[in-house]
OpenMM code with the backbone's topology and positions (N, CA, C; nanometers):
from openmm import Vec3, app, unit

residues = "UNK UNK UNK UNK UNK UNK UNK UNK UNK UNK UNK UNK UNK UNK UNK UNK UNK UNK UNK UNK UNK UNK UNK UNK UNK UNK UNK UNK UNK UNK UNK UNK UNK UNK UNK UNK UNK UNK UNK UNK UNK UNK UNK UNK UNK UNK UNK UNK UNK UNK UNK UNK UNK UNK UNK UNK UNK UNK UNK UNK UNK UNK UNK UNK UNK UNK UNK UNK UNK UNK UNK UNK UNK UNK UNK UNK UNK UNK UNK UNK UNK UNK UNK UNK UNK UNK UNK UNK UNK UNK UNK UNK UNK UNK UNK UNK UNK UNK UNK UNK UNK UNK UNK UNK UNK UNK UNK UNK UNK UNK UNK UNK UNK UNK UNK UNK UNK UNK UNK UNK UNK UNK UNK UNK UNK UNK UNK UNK UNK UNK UNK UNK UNK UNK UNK UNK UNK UNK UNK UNK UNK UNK UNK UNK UNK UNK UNK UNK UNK UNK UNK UNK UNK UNK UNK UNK UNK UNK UNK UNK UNK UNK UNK UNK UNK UNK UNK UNK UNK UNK UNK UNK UNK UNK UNK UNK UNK UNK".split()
positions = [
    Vec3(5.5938, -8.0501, 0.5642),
    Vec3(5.4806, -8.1123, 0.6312),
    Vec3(5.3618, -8.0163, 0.6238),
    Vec3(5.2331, -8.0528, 0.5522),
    Vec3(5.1052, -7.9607, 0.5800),
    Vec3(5.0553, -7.9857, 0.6625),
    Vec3(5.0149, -7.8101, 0.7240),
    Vec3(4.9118, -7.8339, 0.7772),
    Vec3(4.7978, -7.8897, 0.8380),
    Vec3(4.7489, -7.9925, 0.9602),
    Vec3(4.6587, -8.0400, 0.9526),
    Vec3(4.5074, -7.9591, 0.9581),
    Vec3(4.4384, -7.9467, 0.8568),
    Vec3(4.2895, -7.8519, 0.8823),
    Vec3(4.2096, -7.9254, 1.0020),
    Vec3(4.1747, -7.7799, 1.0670),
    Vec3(4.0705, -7.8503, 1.1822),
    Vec3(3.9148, -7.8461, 1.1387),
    Vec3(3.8545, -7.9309, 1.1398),
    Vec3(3.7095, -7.9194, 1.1100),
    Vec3(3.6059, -7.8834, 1.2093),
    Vec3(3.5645, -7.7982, 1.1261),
    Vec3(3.3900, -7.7543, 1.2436),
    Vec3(3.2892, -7.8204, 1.2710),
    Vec3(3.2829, -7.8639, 1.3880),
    Vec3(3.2098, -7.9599, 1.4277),
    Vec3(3.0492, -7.8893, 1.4660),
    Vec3(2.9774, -7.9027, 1.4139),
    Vec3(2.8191, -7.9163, 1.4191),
    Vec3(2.6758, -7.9976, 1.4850),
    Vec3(2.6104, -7.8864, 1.6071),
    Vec3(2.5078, -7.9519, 1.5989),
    Vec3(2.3913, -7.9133, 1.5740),
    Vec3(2.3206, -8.0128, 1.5132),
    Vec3(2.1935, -8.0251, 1.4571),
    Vec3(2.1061, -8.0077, 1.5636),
    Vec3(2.0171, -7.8637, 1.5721),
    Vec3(1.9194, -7.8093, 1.6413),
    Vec3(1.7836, -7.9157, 1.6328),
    Vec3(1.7137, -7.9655, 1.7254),
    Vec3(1.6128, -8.0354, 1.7594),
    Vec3(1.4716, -7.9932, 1.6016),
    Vec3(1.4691, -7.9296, 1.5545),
    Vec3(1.3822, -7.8670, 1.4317),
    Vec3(1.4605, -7.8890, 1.3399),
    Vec3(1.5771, -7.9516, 1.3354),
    Vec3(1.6242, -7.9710, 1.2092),
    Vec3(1.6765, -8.1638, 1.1659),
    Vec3(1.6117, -8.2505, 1.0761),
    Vec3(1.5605, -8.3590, 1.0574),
    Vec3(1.7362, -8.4644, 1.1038),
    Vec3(1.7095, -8.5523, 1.1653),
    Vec3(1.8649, -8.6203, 1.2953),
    Vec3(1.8789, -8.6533, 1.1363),
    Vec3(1.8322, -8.7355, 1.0356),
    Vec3(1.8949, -8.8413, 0.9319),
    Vec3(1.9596, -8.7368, 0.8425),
    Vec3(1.9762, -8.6056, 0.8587),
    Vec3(2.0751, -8.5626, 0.7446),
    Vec3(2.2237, -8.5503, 0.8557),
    Vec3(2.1854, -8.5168, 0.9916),
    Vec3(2.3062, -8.5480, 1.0408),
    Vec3(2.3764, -8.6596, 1.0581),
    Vec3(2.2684, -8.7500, 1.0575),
    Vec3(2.3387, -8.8992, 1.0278),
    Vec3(2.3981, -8.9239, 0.9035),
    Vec3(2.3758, -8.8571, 0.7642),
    Vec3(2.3964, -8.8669, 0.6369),
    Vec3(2.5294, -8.8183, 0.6705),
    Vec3(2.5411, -8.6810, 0.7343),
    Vec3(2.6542, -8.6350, 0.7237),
    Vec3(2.7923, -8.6927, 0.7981),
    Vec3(2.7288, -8.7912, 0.9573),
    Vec3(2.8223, -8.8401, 0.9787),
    Vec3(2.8615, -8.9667, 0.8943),
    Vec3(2.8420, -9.0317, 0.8208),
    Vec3(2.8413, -9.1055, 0.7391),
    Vec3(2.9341, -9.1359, 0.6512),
    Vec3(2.9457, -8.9800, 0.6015),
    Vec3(3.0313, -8.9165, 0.5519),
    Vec3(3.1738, -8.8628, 0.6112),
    Vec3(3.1849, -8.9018, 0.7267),
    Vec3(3.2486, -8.8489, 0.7919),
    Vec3(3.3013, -8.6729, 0.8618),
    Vec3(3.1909, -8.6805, 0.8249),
    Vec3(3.1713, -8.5086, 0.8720),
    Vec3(3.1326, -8.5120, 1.0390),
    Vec3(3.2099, -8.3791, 1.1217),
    Vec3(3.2067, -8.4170, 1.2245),
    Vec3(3.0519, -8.3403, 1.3025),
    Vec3(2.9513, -8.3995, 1.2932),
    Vec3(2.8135, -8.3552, 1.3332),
    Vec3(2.7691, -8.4593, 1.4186),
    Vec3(2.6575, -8.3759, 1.5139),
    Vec3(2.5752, -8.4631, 1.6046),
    Vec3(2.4820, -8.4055, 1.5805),
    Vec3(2.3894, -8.4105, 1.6572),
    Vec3(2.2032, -8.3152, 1.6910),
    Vec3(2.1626, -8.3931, 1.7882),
    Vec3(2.1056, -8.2720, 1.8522),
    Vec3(2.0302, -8.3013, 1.9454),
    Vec3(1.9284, -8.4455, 1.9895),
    Vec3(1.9967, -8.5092, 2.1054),
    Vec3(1.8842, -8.6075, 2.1306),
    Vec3(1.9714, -8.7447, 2.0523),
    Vec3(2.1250, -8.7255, 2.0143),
    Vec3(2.1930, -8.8002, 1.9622),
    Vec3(2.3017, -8.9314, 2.0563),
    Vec3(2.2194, -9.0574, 2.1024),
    Vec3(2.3122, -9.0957, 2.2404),
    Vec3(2.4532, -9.1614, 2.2340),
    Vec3(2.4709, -9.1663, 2.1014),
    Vec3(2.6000, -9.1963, 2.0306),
    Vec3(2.6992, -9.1271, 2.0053),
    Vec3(2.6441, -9.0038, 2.0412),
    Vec3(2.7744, -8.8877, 2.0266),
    Vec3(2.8805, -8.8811, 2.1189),
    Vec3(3.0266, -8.8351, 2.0592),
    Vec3(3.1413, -8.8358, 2.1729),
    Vec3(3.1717, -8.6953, 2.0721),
    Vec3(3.1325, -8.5852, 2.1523),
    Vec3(3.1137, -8.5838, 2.2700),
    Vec3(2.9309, -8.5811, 2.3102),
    Vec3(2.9137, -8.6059, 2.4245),
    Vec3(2.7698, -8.6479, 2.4282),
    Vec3(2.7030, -8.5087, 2.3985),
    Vec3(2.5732, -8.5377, 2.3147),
    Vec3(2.4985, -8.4232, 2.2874),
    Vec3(2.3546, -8.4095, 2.3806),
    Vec3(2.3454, -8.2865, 2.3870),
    Vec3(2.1988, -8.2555, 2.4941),
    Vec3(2.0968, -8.3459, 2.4325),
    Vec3(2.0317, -8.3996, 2.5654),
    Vec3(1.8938, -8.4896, 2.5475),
    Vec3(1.7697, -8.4250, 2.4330),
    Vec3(1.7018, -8.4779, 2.3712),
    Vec3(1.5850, -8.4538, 2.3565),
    Vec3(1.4762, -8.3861, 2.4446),
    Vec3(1.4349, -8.2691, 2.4102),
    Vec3(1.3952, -8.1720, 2.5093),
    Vec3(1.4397, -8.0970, 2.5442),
    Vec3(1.5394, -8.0791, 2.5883),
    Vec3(1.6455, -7.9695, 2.6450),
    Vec3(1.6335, -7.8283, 2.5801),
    Vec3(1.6076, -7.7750, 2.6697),
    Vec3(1.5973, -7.5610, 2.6473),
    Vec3(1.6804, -7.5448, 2.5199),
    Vec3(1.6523, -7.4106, 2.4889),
    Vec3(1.7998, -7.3775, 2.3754),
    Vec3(1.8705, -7.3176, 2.4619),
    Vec3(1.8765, -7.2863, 2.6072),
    Vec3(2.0027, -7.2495, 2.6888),
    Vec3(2.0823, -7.3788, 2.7398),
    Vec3(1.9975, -7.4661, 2.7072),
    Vec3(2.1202, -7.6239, 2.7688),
    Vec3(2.1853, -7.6007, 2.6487),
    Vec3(2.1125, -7.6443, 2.5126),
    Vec3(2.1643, -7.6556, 2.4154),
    Vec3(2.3112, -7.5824, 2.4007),
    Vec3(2.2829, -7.5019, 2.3900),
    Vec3(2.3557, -7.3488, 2.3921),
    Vec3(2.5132, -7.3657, 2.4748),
    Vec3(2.4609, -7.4118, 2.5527),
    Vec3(2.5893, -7.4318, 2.6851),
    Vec3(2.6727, -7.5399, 2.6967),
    Vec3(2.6142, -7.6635, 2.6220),
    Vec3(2.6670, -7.7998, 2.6031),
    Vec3(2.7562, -7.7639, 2.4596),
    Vec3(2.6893, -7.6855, 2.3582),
    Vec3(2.7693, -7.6635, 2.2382),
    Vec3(2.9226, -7.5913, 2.2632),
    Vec3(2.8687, -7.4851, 2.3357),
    Vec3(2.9762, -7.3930, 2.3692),
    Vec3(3.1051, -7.4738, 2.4559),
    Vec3(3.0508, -7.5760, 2.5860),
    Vec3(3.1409, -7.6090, 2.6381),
    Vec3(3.2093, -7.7530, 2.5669),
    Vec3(3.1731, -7.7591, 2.4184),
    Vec3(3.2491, -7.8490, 2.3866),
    Vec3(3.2823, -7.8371, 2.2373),
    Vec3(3.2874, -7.7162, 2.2021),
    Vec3(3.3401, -7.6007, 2.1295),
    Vec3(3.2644, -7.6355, 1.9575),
    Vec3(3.1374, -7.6564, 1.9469),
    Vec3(3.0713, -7.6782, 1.8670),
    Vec3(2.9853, -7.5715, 1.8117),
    Vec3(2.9489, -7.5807, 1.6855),
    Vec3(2.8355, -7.4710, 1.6266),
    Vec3(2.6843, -7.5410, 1.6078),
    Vec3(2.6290, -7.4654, 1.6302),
    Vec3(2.4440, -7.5052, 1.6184),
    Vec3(2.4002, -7.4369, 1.4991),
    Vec3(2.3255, -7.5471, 1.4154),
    Vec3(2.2810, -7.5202, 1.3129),
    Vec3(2.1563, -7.5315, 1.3062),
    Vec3(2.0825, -7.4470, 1.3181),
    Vec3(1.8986, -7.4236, 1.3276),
    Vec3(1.8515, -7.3593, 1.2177),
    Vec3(1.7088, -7.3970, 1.2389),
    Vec3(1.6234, -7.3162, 1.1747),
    Vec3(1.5242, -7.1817, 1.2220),
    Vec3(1.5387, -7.2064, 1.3644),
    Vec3(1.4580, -7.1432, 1.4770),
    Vec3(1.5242, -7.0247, 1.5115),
    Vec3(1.3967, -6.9322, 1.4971),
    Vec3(1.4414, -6.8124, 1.4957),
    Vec3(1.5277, -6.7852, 1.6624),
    Vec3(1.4145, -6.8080, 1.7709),
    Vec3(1.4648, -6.7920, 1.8938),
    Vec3(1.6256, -6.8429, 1.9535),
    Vec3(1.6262, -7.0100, 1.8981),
    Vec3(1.7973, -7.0185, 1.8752),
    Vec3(1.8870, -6.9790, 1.8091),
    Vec3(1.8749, -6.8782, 1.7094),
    Vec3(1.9457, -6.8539, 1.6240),
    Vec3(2.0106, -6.7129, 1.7030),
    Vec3(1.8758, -6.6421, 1.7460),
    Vec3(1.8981, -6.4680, 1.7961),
    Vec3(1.9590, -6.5249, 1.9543),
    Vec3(1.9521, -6.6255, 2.0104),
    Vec3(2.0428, -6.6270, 2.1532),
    Vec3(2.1802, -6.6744, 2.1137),
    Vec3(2.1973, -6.7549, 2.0105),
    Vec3(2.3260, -6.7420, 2.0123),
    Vec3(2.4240, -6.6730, 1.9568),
    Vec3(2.3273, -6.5635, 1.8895),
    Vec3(2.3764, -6.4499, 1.8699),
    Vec3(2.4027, -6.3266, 2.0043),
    Vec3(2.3267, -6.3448, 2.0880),
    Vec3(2.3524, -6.2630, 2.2013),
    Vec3(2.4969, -6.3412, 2.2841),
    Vec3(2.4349, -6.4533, 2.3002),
    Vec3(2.5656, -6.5190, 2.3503),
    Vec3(2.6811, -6.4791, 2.2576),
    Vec3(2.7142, -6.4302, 2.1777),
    Vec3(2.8479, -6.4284, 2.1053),
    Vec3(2.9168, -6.5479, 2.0050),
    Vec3(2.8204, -6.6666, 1.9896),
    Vec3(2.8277, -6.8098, 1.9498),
    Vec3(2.8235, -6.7727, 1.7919),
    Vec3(2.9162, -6.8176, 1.7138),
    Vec3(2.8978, -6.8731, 1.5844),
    Vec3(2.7315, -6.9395, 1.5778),
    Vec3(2.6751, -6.9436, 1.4180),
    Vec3(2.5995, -7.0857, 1.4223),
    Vec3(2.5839, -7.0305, 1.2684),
    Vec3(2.4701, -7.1205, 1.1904),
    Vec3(2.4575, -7.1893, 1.0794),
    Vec3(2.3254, -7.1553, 1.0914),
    Vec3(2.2527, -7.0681, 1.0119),
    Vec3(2.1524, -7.0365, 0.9810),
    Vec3(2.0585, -7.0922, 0.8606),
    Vec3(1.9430, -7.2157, 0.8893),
    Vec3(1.9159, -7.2965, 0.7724),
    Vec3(1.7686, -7.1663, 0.7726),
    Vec3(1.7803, -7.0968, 0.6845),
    Vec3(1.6944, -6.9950, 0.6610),
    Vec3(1.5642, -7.0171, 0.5477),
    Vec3(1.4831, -7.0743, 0.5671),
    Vec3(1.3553, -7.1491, 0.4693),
    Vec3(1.2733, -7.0435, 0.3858),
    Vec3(1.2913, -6.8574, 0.4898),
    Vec3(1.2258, -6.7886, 0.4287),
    Vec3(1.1073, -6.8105, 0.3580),
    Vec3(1.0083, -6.8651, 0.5072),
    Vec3(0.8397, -6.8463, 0.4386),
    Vec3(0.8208, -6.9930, 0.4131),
    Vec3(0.9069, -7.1132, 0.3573),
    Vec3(0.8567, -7.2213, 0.2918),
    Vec3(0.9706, -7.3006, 0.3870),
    Vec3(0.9034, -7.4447, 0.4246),
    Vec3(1.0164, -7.5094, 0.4812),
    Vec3(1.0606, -7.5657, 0.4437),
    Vec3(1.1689, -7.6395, 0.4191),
    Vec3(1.2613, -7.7453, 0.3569),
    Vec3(1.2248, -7.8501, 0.4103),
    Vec3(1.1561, -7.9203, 0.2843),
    Vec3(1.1691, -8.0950, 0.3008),
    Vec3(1.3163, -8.1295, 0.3489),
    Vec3(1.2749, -8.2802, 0.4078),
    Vec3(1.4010, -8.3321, 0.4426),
    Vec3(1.5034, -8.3718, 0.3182),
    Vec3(1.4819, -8.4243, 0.2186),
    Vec3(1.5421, -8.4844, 0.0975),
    Vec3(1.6447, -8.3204, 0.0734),
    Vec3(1.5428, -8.2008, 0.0394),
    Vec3(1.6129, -8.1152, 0.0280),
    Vec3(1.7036, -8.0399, 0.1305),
    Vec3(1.6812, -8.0258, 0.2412),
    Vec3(1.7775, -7.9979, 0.2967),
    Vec3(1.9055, -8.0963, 0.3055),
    Vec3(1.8717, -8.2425, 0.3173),
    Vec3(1.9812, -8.2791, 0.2572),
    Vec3(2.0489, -8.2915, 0.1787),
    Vec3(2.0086, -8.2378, 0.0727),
    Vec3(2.0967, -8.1930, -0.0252),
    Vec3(2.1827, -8.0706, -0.0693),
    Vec3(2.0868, -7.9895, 0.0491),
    Vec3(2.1746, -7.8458, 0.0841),
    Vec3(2.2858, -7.9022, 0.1718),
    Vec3(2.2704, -7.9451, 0.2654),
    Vec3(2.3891, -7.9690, 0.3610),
    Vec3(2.4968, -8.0524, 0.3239),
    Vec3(2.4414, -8.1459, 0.2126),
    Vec3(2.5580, -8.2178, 0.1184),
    Vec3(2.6430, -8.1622, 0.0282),
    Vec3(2.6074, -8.0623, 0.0181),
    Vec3(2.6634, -7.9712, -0.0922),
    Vec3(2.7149, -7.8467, -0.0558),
    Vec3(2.6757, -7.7875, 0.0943),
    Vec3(2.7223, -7.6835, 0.1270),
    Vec3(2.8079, -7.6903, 0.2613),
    Vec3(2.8362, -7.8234, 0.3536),
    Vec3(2.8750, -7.8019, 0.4994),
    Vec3(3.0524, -7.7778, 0.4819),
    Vec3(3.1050, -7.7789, 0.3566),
    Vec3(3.2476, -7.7672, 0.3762),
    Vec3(3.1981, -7.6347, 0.2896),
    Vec3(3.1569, -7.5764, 0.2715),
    Vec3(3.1405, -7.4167, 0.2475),
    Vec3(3.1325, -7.3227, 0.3855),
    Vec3(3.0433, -7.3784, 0.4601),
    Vec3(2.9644, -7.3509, 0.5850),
    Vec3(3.1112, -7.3685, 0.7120),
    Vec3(3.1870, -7.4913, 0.6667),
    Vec3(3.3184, -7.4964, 0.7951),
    Vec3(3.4197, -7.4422, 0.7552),
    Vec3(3.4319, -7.3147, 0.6063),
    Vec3(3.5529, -7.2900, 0.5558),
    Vec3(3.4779, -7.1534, 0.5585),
    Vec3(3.4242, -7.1040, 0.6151),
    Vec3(3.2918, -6.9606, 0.6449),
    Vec3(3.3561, -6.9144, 0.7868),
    Vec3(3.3145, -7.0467, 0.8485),
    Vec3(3.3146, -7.0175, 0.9871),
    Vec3(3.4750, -7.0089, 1.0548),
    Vec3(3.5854, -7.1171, 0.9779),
    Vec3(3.7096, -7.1321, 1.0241),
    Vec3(3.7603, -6.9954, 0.9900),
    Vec3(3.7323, -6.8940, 0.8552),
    Vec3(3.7553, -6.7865, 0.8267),
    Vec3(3.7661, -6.7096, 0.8455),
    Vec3(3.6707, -6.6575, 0.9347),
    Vec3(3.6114, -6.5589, 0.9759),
    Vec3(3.7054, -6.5425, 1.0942),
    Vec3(3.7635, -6.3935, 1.1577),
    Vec3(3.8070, -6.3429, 1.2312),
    Vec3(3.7169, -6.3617, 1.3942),
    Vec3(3.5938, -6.3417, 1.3903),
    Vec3(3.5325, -6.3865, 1.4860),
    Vec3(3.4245, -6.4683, 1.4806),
    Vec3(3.3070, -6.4688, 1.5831),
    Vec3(3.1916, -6.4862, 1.5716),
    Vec3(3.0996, -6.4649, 1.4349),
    Vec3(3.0394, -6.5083, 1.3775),
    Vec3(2.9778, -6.5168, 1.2354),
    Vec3(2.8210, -6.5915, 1.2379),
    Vec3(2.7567, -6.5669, 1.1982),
    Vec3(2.6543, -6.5917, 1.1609),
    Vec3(2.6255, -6.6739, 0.9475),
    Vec3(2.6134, -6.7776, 0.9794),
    Vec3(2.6505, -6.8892, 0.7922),
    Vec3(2.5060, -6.8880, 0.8014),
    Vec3(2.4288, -6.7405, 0.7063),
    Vec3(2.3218, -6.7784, 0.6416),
    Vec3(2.2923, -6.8768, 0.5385),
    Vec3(2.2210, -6.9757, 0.5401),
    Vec3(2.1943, -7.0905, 0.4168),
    Vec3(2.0319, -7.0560, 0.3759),
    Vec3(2.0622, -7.0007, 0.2464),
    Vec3(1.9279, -7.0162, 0.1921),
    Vec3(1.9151, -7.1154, 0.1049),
    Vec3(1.8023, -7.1149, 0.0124),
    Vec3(1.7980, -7.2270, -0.0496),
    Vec3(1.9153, -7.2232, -0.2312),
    Vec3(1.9283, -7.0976, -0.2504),
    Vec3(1.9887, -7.0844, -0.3341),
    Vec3(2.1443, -7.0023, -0.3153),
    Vec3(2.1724, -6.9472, -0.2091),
    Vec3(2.2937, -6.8942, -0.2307),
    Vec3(2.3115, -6.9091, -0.0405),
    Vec3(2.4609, -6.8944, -0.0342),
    Vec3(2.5254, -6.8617, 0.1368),
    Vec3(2.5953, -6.7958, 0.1756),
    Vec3(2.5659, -6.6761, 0.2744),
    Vec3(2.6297, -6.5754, 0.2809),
    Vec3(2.6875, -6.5879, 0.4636),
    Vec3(2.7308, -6.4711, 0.4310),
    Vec3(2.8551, -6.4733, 0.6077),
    Vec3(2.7953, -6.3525, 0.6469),
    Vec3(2.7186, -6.3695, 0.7165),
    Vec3(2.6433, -6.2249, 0.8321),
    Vec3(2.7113, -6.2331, 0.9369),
    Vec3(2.7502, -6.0267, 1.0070),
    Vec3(2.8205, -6.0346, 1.0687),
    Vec3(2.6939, -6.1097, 1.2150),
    Vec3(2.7061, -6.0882, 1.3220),
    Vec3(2.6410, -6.1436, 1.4032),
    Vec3(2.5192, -6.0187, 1.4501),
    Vec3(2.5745, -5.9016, 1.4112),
    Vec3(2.4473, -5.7836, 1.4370),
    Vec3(2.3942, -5.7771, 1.3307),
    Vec3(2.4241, -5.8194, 1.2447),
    Vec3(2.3694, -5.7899, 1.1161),
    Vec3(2.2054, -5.8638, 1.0798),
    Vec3(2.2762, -6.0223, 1.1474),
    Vec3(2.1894, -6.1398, 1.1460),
    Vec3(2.0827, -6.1145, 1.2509),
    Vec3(2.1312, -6.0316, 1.3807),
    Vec3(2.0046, -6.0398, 1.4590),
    Vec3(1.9195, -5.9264, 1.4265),
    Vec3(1.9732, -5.8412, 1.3759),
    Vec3(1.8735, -5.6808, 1.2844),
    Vec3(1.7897, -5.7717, 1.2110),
    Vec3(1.8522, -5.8748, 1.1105),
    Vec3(1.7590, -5.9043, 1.0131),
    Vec3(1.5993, -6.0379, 1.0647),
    Vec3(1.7093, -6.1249, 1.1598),
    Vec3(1.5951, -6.1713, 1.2514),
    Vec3(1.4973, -6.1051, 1.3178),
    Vec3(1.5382, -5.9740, 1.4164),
    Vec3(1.4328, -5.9107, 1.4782),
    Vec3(1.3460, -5.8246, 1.3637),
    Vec3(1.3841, -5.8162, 1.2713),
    Vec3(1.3002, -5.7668, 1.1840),
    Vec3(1.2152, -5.8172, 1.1533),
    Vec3(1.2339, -5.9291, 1.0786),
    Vec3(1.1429, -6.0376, 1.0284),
    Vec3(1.0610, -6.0860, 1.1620),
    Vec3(1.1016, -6.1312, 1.2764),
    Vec3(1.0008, -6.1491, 1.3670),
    Vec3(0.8834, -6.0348, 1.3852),
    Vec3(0.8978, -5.8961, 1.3645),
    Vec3(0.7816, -5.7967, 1.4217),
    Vec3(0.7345, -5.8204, 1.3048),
    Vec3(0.7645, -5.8653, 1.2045),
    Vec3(0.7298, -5.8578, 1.0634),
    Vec3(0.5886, -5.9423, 1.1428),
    Vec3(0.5966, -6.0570, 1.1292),
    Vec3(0.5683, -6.1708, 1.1108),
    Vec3(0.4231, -6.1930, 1.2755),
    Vec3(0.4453, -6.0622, 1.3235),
    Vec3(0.4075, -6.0511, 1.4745),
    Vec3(0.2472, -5.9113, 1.4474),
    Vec3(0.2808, -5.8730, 1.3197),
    Vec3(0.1830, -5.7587, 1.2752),
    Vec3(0.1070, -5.8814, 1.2205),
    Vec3(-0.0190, -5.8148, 1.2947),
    Vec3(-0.1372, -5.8606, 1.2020),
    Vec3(-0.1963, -5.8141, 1.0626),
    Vec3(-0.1999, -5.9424, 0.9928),
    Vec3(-0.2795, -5.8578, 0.8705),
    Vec3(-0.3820, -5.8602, 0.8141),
    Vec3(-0.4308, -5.7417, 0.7527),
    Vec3(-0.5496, -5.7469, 0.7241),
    Vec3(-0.5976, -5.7512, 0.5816),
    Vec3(-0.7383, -5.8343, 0.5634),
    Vec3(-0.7490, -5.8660, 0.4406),
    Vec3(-0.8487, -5.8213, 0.3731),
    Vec3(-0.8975, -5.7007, 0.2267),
    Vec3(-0.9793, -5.6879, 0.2027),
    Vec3(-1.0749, -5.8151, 0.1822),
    Vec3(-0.9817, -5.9108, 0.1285),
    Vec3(-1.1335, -5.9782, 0.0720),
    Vec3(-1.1377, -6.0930, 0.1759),
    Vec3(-1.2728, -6.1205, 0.1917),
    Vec3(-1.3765, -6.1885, 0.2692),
    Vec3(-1.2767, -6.3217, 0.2872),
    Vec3(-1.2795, -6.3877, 0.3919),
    Vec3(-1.2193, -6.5754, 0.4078),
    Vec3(-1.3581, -6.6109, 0.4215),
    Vec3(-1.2632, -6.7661, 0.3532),
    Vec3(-1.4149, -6.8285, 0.3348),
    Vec3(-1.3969, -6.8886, 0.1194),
    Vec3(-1.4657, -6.9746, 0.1490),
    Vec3(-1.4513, -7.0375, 0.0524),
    Vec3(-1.4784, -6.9781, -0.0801),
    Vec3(-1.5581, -6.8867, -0.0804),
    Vec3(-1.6474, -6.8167, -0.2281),
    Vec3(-1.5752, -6.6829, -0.1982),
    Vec3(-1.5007, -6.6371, -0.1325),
    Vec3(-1.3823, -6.5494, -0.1510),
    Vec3(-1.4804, -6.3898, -0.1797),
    Vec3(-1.4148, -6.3216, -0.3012),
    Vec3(-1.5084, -6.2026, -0.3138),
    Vec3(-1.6240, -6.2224, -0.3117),
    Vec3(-1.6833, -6.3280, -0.3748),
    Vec3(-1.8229, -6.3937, -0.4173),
    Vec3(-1.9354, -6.3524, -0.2873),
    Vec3(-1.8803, -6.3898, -0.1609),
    Vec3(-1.9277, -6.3885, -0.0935),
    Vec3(-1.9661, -6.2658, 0.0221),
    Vec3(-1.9090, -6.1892, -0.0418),
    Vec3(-1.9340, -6.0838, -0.0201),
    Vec3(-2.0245, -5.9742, -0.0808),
    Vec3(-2.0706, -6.0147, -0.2061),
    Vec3(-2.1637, -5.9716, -0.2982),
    Vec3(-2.2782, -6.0785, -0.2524),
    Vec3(-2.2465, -6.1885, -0.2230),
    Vec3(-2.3505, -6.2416, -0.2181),
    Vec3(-2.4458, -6.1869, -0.0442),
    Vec3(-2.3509, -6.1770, 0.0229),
    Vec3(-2.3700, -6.1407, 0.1857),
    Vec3(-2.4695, -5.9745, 0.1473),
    Vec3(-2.3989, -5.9144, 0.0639),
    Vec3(-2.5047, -5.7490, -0.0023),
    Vec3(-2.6332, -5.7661, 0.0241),
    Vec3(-2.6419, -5.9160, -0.0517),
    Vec3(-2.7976, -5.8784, -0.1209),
    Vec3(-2.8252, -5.9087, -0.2820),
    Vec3(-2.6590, -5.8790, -0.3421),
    Vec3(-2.6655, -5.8526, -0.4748),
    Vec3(-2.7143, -5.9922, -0.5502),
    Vec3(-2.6595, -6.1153, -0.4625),
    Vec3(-2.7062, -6.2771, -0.5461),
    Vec3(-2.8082, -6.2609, -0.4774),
    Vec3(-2.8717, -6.3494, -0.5979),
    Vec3(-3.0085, -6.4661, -0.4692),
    Vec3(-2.9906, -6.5812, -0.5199),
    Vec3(-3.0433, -6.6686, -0.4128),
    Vec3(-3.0341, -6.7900, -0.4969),
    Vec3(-3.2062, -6.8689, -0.5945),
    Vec3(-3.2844, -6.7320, -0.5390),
    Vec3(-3.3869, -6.7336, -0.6391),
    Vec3(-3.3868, -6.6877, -0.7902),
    Vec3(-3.3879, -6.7685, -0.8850),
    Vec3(-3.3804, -6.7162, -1.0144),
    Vec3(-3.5073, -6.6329, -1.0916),
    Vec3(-3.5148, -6.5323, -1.1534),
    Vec3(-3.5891, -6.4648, -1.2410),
    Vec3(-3.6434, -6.5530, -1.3591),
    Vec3(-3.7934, -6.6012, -1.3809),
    Vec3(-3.7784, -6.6619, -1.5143),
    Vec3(-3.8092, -6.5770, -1.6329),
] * unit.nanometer
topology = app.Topology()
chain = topology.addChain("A")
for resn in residues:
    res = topology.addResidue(resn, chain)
    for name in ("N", "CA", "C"):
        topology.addAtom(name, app.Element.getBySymbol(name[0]), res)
């Protein structure tokens, strides 16, 4: 007699689009998201903190799959598994992320069933890796101060770019020499 495999059940963080979790239940994959009133087991309302979130997942032994940095680094403090949809700079259309999650969520529940503990399932757009859970929040808090420095730009904003900065000199006129 085999084994029956248990599957990892997933929810879809409020920033991440309900119709690929609907795609996926569809499929029979066991996912909800947020703000979902059809779910058994019921999923947190629309609106709800990422500490409801957080607490409804946990007490009904589910993983959260976000894009958001702030949910990602608490449920890393909390000690929570989750699924890191990592856009790095550009966001994922919906079409494409569903096609990441079509192609990667039995990668993502054979990551997480694996793993000895708590784990962090980075998804980028081209490859998916297994961060330990300090690993993932080093690389989050990084990228947040990153992203928290201001920067500065030699050249001028504004539509005429360097231009306009030669022109601001003195050096143009818009009187011509005949």
């Amino acid at each position: 007699m085999s084994a029956r495999r248990i599957r990892t059940r997933l929810l879809f963080d409020e920033n991440l689009p309900w119709r690929v979790a609907l795609a996926l239940q569809a499929l029979q994959f066991e996912v909800s998201y947020v703000g979902d009133e059809n779910a058994n087991p019921p999923s947190p309302g629309r609106g709800s903190t990422d500490h409801e979130i957080l607490e409804r997942a946990s007490a009904v032994n589910q993983v959260i799959i976000s894009s958001n940095w702030d949910m990602v680094l608490l449920c890393i403090e909390a000690n929570q598994a989750v699924v890191w949809v990592d856009p790095h700079g550009r966001y994922f259309e919906r079409e494409e992320l569903a096609v990441l999650a079509l192609k990667g969520i039995r990668d993502w529940s054979d990551r997480l069933q694996g793993s000895d503990g708590a784990i962090c399932v980075r998804v980028l757009r081209s490859r998916t890796e297994s961060l330990s859970l300090e690993d993932a929040g080093a690389m989050l808090t990084q990228r947040m101060n990153r992203s928290k420095t201001p920067r500065t730009s030699t050249t001028p904003q504004g539509p005429l770019g360097p231009l306009a900065e030669t022109w601001n000199e003195g050096n143009l006129s818009d009187d011509t020499e005949s």
